[in-house]
C-alpha positions in Angstrom: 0.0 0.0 0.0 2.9 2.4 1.0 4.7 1.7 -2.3 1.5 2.6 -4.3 0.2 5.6 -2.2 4.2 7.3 -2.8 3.9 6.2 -6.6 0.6 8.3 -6.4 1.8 10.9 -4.6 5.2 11.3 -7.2 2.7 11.4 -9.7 0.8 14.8 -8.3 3.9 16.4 -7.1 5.4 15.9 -10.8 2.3 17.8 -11.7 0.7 14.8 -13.7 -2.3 14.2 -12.5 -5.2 16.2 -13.4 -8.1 14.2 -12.6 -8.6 10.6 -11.5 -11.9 8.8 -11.8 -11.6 6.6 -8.4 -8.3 6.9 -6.4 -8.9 4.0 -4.2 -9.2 2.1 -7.3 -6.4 3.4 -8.7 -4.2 3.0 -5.7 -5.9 -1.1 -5.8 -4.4 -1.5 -9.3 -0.7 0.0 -8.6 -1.0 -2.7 -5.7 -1.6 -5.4 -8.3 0.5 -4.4 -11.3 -2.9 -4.3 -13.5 -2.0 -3.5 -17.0 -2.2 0.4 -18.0 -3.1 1.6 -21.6 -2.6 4.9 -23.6 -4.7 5.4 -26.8 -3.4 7.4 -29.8 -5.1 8.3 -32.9 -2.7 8.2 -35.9 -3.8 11.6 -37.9 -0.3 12.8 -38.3 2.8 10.7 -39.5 4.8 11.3 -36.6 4.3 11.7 -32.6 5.2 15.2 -31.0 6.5 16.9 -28.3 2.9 16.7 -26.5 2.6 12.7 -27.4 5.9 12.2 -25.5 4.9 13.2 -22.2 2.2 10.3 -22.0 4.6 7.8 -23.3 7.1 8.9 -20.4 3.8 8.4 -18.4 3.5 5.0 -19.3 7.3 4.5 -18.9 7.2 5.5 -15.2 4.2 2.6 -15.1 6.7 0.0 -16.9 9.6 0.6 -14.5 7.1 -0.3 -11.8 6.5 -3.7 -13.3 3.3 -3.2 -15.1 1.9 -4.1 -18.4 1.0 -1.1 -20.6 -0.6 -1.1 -23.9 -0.2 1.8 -26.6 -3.6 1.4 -28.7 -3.2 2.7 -32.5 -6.6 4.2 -33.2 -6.5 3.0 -36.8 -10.7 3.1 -36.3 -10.8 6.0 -34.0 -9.0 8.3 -36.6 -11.4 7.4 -39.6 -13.7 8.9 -37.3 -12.2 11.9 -35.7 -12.3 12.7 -32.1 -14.5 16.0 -31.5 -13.1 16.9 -27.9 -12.7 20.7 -27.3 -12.3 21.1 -30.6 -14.2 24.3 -33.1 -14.7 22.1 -35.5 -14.6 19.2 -37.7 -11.2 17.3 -38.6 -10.7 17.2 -41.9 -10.9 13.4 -42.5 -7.9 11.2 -43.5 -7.8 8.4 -46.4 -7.5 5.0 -45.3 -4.4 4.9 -46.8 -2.7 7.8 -44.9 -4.3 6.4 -42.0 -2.1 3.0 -42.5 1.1 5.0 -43.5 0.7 7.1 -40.3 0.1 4.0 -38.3 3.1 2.0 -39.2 5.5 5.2 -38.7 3.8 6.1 -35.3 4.5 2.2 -34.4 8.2 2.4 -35.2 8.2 5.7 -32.9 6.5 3.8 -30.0 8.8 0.8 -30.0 12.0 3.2 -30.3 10.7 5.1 -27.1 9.0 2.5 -25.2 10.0 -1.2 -26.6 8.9 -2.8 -23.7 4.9 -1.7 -24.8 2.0 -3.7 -26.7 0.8 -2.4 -29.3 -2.3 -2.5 -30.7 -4.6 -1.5 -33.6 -7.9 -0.8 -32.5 -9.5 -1.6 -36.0 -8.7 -5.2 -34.9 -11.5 -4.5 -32.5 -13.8 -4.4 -35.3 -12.7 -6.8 -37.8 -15.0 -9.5 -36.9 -18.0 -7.2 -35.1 -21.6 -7.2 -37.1 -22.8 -3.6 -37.2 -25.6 -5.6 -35.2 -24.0 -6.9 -32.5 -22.3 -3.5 -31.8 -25.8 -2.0 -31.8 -27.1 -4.4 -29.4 -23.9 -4.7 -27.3 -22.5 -1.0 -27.4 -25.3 1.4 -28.8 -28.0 0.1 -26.4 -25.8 1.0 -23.2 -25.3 5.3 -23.9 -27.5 7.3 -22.2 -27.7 10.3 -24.9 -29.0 12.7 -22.6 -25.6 11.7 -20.1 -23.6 11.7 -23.5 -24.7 15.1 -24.3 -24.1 16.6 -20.7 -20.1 16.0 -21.1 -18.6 18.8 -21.5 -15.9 17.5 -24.1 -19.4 17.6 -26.7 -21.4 20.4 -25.3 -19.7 23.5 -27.4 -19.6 21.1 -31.1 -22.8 20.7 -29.7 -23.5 24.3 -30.1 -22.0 24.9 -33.6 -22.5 21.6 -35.2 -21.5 18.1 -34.7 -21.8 15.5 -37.2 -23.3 11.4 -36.2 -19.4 10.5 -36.8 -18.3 12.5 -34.5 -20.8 11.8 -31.8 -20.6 8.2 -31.7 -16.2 8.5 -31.4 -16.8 8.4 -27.8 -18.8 5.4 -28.3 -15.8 3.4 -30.2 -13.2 4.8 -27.5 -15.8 3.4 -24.6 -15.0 0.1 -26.8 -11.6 0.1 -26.7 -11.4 0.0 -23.2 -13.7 -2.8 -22.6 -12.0 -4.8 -25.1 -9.0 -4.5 -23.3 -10.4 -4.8 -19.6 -12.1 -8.0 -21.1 -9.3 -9.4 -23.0 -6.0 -7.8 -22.0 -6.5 -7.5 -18.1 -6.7 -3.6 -18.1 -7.5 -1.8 -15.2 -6.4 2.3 -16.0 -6.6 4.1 -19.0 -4.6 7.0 -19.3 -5.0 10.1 -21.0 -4.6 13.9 -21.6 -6.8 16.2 -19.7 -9.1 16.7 -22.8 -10.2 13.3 -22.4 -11.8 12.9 -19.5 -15.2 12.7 -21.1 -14.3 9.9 -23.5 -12.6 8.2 -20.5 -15.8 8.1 -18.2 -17.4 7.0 -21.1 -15.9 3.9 -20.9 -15.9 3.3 -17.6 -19.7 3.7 -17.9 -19.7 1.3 -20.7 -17.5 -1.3 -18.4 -20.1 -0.4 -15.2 -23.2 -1.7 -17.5 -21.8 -4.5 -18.9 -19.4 -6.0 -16.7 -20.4 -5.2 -13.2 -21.0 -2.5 -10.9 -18.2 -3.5 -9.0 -15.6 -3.1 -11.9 -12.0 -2.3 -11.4 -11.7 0.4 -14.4 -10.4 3.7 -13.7 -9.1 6.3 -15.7 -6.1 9.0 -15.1 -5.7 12.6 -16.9 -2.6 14.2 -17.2 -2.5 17.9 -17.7 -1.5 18.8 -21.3 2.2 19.7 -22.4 2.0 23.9 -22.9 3.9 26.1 -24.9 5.2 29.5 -23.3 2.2 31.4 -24.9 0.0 29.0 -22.9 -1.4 26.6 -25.8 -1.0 23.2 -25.9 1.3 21.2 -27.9 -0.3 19.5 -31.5 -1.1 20.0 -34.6 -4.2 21.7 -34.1 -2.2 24.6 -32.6 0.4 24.7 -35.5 2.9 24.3 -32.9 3.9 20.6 -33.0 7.5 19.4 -32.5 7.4 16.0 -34.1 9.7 13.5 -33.0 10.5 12.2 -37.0 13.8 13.8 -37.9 12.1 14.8 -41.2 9.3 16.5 -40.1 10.8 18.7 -37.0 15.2 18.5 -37.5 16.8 17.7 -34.1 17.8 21.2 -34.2 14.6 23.0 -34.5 13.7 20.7 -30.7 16.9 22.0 -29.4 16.5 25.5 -30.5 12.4 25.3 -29.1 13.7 24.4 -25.8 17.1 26.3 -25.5 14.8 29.5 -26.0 11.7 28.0 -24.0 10.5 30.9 -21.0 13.1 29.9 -18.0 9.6 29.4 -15.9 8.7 26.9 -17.3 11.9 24.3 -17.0 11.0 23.2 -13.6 7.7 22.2 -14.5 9.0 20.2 -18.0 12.1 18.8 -15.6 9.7 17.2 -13.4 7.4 16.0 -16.3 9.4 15.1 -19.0 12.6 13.6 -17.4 13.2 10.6 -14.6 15.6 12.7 -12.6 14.2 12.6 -8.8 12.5 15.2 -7.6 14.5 16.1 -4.7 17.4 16.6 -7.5 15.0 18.3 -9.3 14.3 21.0 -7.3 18.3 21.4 -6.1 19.4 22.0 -9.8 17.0 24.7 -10.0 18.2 26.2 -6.5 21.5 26.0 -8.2 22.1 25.8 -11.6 21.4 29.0 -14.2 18.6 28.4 -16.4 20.8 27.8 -19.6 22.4 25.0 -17.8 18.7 23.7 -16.8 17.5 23.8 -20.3 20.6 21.5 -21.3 19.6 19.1 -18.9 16.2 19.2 -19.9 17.4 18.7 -23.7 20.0 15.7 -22.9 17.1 14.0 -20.9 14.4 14.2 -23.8 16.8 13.5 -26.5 18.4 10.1 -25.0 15.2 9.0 -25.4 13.5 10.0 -28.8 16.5 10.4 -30.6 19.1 7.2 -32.0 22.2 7.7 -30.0 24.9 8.8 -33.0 22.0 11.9 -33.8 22.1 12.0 -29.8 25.9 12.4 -29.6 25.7 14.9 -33.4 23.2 17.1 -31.6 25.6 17.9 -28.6 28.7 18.1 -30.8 26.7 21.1 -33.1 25.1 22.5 -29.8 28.8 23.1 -28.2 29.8 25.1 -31.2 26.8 27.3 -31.3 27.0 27.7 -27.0 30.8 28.8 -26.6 33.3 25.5 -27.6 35.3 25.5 -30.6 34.7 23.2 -33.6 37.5 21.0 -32.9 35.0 18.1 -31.9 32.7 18.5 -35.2 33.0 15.6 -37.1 32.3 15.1 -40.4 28.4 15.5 -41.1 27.4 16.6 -37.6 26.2 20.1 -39.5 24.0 18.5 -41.8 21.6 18.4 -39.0 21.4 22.2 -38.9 21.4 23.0 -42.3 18.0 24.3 -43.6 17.1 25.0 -39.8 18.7 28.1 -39.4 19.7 30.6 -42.5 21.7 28.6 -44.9 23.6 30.3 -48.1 25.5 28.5 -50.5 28.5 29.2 -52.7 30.7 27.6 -55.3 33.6 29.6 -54.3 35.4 32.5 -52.1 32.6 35.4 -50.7 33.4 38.1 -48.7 32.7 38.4 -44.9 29.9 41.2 -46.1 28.3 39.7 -49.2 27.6 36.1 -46.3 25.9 38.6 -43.8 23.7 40.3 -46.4 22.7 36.8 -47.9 21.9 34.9 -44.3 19.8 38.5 -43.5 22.3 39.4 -40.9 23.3 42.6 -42.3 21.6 45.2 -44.7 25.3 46.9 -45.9 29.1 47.4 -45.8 28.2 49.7 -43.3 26.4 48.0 -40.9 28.5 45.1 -41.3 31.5 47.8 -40.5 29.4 48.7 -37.1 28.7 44.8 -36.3 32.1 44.2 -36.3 33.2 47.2 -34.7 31.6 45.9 -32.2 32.6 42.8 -31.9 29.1 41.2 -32.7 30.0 39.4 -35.5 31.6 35.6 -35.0 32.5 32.5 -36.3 33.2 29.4 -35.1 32.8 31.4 -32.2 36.0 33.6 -32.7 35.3 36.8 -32.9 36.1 38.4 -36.2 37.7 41.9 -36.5 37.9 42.8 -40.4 34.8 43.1 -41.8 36.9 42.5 -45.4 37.0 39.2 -44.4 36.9 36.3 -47.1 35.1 33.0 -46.7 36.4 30.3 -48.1 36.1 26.4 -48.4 40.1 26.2 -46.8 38.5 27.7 -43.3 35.5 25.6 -43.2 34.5 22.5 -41.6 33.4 19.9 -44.5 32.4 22.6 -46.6 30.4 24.8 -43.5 31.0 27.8 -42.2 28.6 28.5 -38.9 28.4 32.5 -38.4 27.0 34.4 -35.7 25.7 37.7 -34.9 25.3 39.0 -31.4 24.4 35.8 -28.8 21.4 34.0 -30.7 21.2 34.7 -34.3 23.1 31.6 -36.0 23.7 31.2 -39.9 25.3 28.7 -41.6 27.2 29.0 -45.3 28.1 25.9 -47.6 30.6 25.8 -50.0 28.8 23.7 -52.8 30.7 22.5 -56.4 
């Protein structure tokens, strides 16, 4: 009991609870390892930032010896999941829906290889429309349905039958599971509590009153302007290397409000708490962030990207580019103003290009003023000449002032 109250009671002080359905039966199922499940939908081809923080969820339920399910809404998504939202997603083609599904699976198994996962379509496979009636449809109370409040402002401004009945296939999912897969929790972000109970009302009709289900929201990831992380918001750091570069993460984070570290420290990283909160008495909040970033990264990046990333980082932050190796730039190129030349360019004609300067004359006062660097040595003849005989594999990384990076490639 002792081991699952503190287990509970790490998970409020991380910040990561937002609402639980029945603590004692939560408290019950840490006691008895009962299996734990996460449900995404697969509308985008990669996870994000946002995503990650359940899967770290899960992970701090795997470490404690349970079994945890990742369920692949390859039915869910076809129907699209109305929760807080203004409108109607824009609905996917089966085939995206595959694509997305088998790229989000590799993500899952890279972060968390120890999870099941499963395709909730396979729920369906064999169901008569019938039997789902009969089974599902005839359990839903609409006038409780249509007192959640994830529904009641679509409600308002329109809300299509596909989108009503989502919560029924979610309610689905976990009965399949409690059923078949010995799952007790479902976990989720705070914007799915309705869909949660939903299930758990589902399970209380048609198992037993005395059912063991219980669900858990976490609060969602923010941003510093306050709005959550996904790609509803336009705001989404995907973990695919093609979609967000490594770079673009690092550079999110490195410039993230120094407010918010503690609170992404304590969710998105396994460092204890009590060291949690004596880095933050101690440390400056660049040296925080870099923590934060080397925690993250281990785990969502392969570890030559890993050991790239901190190699390219330790030029841009103050170290020389003695430790580059060859390719480690390539990471950064496109992500931050990138120019290319065949051949020699002056020190002015770079600045102009990369948006750094607007004339000789400003680049005169820039380096005047010992704002202009590269490679992190400051430069002092604004005459300079770039060429591929100073570069590093063909790159050049300049700065201006502390933050504003640009990179030039000498291309045949």
């Amino acid at each position: 009991m002792e081991d699952a109250l503190g287990f509970l009671r790490e998970l409020k002080d991380r910040g990561l609870v937002d609402n639980i359905t029945d603590e004692g039966k939560f408290v019950s199922a840490l006691e008895s390892k009962r299996g734990v499940y996460l449900g995404i939908d697969p509308t985008a081809p990669s996870l994000h930032l946002g995503n990650y923080l359940g899967l770290t969820l899960l992970r701090r339920f795997i470490q404690r010896g349970h079994k945890v399910v990742v369920i692949l809404g390859g039915m869910t998504a076809s129907v699209g999941d109305p929760s807080f939202r203004s409108k109607e997603r824009k609905k996917m083609s089966l085939e995206d829906i595959e694509l997305n599904k088998e790229r989000i699976r590799d993500e899952v198994k890279r972060v968390l290889p120890e999870a099941h996962i499963v395709d909730n379509l396979s729920f369906y496979s064999d169901l008569q429309i019938s039997d789902f009636i009969r089974e599902m449809c005839s359990q839903v109370n609409i006038s409780t349905l249509l007192s959640k409040e994830f529904l009641k402002d679509r409600l308002s401004r329109g809300l299509t039958l596909a989108e009503f009945v989502y919560p029924l296939f979610q309610s689905w999912d976990f009965y399949e599971l409690y059923k078949g897969k010995d799952i007790r929790v479902q976990l989720g972000g705070s914007d799915q509590w309705g869909n949660i109970t939903s299930g758990i009302d589902l399970i209380k009709k048609t198992v037993s009153p005395d059912h063991e289900a219980v669900g858990l929201t976490f609060p969602l990831l923010l941003d510093s302007s306050g709005k959550k992380f996904g790609k509803s918001e336009n705001n989404a750091l995907f973990l695919d290397q093609n979609l967000t570069s490594p770079y673009v993460v690092f550079q999110y984070l490195i410039n993230l409000d120094d407010k918010l570290i503690p609170d992404y420290l304590r969710k998105l990283t396994f460092i204890n708490l009590s060291e949690i909160e004596s880095l933050v008495s101690t440390s400056s909040p660049q040296n925080l962030k870099f923590t934060l970033i080397w925690e993250i990264f281990k785990h969502i990046y392969d570890h030559d990207t890993f050991e790239k990333i901190k190699r390219v980082s330790g030029v841009l932050f103050g170290k020389g580019s003695e430790d580059l190796k060859s390719g480690d730039l390539l990471l950064v190129e496109g992500s931050i103003p990138t120019v290319y030349y065949k051949e020699s360019v002056n020190l002015s004609i770079a600045l102009k290009d990369l948006g750094f300067s607007s004339s000789n004359s400003e680049t005169k006062r820039l380096v005047s003023s010992n704002s202009i660097f590269l490679f992190n040595k400051c430069l002092t003849d604004w005459n300079t000449t770039l060429d591929e005989s100073i570069s590093k594999d063909g790159y050049l990384i300049l700065r201006k002032g502390k933050k504003s990076f640009g990179l030039v490639c000498f291309r045949c």
